[in-house]
C-alpha positions as CSV (number, residue, x, y, z in Angstrom):
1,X,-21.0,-23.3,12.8
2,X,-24.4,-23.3,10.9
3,X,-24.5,-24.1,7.7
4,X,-23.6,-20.9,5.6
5,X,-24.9,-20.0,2.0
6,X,-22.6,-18.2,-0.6
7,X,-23.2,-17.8,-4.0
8,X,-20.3,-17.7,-6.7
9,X,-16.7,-18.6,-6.7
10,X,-13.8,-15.9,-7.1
11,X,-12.2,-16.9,-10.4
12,X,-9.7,-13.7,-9.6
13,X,-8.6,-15.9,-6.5
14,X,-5.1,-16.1,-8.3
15,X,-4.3,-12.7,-9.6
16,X,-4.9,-10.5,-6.5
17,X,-2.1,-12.5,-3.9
18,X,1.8,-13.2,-4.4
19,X,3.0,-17.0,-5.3
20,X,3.8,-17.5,-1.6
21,X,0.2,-17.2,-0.3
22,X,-1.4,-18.9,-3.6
23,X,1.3,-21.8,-2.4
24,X,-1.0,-22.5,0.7
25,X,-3.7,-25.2,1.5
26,X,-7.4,-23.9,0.1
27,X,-10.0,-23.1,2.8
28,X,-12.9,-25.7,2.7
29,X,-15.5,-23.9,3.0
30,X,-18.4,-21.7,1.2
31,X,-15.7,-19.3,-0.6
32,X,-12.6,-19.5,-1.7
33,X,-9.7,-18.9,0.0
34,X,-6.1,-19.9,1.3
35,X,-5.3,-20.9,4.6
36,X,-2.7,-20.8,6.8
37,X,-2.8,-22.2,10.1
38,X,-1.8,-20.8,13.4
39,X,-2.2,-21.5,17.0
40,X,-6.0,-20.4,18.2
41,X,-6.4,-19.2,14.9
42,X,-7.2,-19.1,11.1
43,X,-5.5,-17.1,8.8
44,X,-8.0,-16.4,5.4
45,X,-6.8,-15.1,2.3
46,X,-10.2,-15.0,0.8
47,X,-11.7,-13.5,-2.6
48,X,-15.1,-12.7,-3.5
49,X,-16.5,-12.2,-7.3
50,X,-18.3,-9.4,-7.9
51,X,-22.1,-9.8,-7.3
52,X,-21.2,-12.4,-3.9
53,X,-23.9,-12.9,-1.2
54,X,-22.9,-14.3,2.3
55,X,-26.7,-15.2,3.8
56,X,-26.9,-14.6,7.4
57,X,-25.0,-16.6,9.6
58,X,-23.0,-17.1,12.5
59,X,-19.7,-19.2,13.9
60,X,-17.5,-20.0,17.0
61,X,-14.7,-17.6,16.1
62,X,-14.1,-14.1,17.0
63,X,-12.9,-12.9,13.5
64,X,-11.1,-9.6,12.4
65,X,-10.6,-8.5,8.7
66,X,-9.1,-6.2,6.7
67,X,-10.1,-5.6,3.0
68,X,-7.1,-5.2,0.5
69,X,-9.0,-5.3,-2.4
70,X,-12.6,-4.2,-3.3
71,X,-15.1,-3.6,-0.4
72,X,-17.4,-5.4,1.8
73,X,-21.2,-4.7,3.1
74,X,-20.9,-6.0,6.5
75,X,-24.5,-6.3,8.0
76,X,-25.0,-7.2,11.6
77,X,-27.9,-5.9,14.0
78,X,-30.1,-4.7,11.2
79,X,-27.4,-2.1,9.8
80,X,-25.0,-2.1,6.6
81,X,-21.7,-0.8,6.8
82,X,-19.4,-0.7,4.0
83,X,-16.0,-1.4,4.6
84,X,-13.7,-0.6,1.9
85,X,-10.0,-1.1,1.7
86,X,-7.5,-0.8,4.5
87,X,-10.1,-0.7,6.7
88,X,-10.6,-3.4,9.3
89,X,-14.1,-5.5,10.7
90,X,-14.7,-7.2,13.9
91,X,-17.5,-9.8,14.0
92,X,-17.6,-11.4,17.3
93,X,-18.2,-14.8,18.4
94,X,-21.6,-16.3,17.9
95,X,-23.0,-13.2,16.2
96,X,-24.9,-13.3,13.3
97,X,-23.9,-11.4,10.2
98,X,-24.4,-11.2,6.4
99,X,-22.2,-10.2,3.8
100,X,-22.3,-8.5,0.7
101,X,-19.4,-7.9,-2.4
102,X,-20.3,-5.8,-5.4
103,X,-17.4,-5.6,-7.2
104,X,-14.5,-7.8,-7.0
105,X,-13.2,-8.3,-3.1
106,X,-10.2,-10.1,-1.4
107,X,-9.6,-10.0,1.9
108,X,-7.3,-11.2,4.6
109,X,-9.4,-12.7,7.8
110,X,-8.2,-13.7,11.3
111,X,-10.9,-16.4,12.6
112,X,-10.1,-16.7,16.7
113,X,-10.5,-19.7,18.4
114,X,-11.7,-19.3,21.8
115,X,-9.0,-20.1,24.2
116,X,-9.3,-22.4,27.5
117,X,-8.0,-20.2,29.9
């Protein structure tokens, strides 16, 4: 995974997810988040401030998201889409993206392993 650049923290990490879920190791990693681990996968309970920039980027993982708070500007092959809540994102492996928050975001994010079949 190149190195990624995000700026701002979420100071509403805490209020937006229930005491189970805020009970969980923090992500280490450019934004904050709670992670819980499963098999050939990372689980991201992640939350943006408003006014967040993800620069372009890309990882090993095949992630999938859905946004339960807030909305997200998803570029990826020179287009914006704006994903907004309830809706889920697919950002395959090895492509690169950007993201965008404008107002206050949190998110729940599947990062895939690839699998050795």
């Amino acid at each position: 995974m190149g190195d990624v650049m995000c700026s701002g923290r979420s100071p509403v990490m805490n209020k937006h997810y229930p005491e189970q879920i805020r009970a969980l190791p923090k992500f280490e990693g450019p934004f904050d988040a709670y992670r819980l681990a499963a098999q050939d996968c990372d689980v991201l309970f992640a939350s943006y401030s408003a006014g967040t920039v993800v620069d372009p980027h890309a990882h090993e993982t095949d992630n999938v998201g859905v946004i339960t708070q807030g909305e997200l500007l998803l570029t990826m092959d020179g287009k914006t889409e704006r994903i907004s809540v309830g809706e889920w994102y697919h950002v395959p492996a090895n492509k690169e993206h950007a993201a965008k928050f404008e107002v206050e975001t949190s998110e729940i994010e599947l990062w895939f392993n690839e699998r050795n079949t």
